[in-house]
N, C-alpha and C positions, 0 to 999 in steps of 0.2 A: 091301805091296800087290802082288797078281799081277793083270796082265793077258793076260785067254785071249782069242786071236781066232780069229775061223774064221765058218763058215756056222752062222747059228742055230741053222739046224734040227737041226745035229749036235750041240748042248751041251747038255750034261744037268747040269750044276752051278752050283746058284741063287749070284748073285752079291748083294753090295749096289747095287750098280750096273751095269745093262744096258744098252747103246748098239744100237739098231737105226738105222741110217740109211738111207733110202733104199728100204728092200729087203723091203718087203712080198708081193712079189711072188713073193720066195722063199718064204714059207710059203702063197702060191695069193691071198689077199686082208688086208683091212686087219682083218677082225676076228677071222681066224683067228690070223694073224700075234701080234695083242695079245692073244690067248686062252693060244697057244706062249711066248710071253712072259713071261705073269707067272708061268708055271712056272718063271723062271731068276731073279725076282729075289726076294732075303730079305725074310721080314716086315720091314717098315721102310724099305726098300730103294727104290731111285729106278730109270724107267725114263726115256730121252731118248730119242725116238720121234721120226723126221721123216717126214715124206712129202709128197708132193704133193698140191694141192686145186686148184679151178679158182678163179683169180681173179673170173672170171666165169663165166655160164653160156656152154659154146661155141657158135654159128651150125653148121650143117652147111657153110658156107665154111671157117668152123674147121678141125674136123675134116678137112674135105679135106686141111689140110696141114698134119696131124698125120702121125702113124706109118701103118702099113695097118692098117684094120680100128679105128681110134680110135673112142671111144664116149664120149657124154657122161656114159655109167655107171659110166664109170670111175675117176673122180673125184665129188668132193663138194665144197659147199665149205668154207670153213677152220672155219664152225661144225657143219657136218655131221662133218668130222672129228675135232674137238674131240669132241663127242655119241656116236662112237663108240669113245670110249674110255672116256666116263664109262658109256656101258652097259656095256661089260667089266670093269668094276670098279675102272677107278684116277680118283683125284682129280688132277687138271691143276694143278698147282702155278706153273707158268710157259709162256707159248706167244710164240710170237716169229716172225717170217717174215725170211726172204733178201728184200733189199732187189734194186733193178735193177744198184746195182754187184756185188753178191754173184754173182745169178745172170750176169753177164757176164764178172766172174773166172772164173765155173766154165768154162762153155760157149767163152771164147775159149782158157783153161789146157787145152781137152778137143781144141778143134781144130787148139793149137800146134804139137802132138807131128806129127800128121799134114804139115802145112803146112812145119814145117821139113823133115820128110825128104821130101817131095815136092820139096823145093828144092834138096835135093845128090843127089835119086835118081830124079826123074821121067823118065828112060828104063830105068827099071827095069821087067821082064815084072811086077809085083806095083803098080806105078803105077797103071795106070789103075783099076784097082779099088778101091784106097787112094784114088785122086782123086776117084773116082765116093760112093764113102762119105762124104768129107770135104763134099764138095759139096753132098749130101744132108743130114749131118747141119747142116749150115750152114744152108742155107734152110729145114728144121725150124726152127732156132730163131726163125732173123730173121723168116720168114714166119707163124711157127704159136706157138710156145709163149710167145713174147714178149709179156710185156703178158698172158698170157693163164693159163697153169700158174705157182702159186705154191707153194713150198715152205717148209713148216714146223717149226720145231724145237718139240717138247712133252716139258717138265719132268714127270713123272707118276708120283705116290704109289699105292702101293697101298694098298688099304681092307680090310684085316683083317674 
């Protein structure tokens, strides 16, 4: 078994097995993305697809403390995302979501790194801006994507 990593967009050598997680974004949206995709995996071959759907549909309160510029177009939800993968051409084999302890492993494991070295370096010239991000990406979560953005792992055959 070889495993290639890298950015998507750069491989050109169909695998049995393709892992995109996350990163749709890289190839611009979600159906391009799963179009780029099933160019790398072999007849037969399995694709594990995540990404984000709205638990709910969001309030423009929502949105407000989301990212800049959040859009409730941005997402779909977990059957709209499901739907466009079956339009691209793969059969969904297995789909499964990050639970609230999952998504809180990630988001607290994401703000640790920050929060410790703020702790042996906040008089550091690179502090406040590190503090200013860490702060922000904090109250994103707690205030905005919590309860609200759900993310999904999709097992997905392709259809010869």
């Amino acid at each position: 078994m070889t495993l290639v990593h890298g950015p998507g967009a750069e491989q050109r050598t169909p695998a049995d097995v393709v892992l995109c997680i996350g990163s749709s974004h890289a190839f611009g949206d979600i159906p391009t993305a799963l179009e780029e995709l099933k160019n790398l995996v072999n007849p037969g071959g399995r694709l594990v697809y995540a990404d984000c759907f709205w638990e709910r549909p969001p309030t423009a309160t929502d949105l407000g403390r989301l990212w800049p510029d959040a859009s409730a177009d941005e997402h779909t939800d977990l059957n709209g995302l499901v739907t466009q993968t079956v339009d691209a051409g793969y059969q969904p084999l297995w789909i499964e979501t990050v639970n609230r302890e999952e998504w809180e492993h990630l988001e607290s494991g994401h703000l640790a790194d920050d929060a410790h070295w703020l702790l042996e370096h906040g008089d550091s010239d690179a502090a406040a801006d590190i503090r200013r991000r860490h702060v922000n990406h904090r109250r994103q979560w707690l205030e905005g994507t919590r309860d609200l953005l759900g993310f999904a792992y999709l097992t997905l055959g392709t259809i010869d």
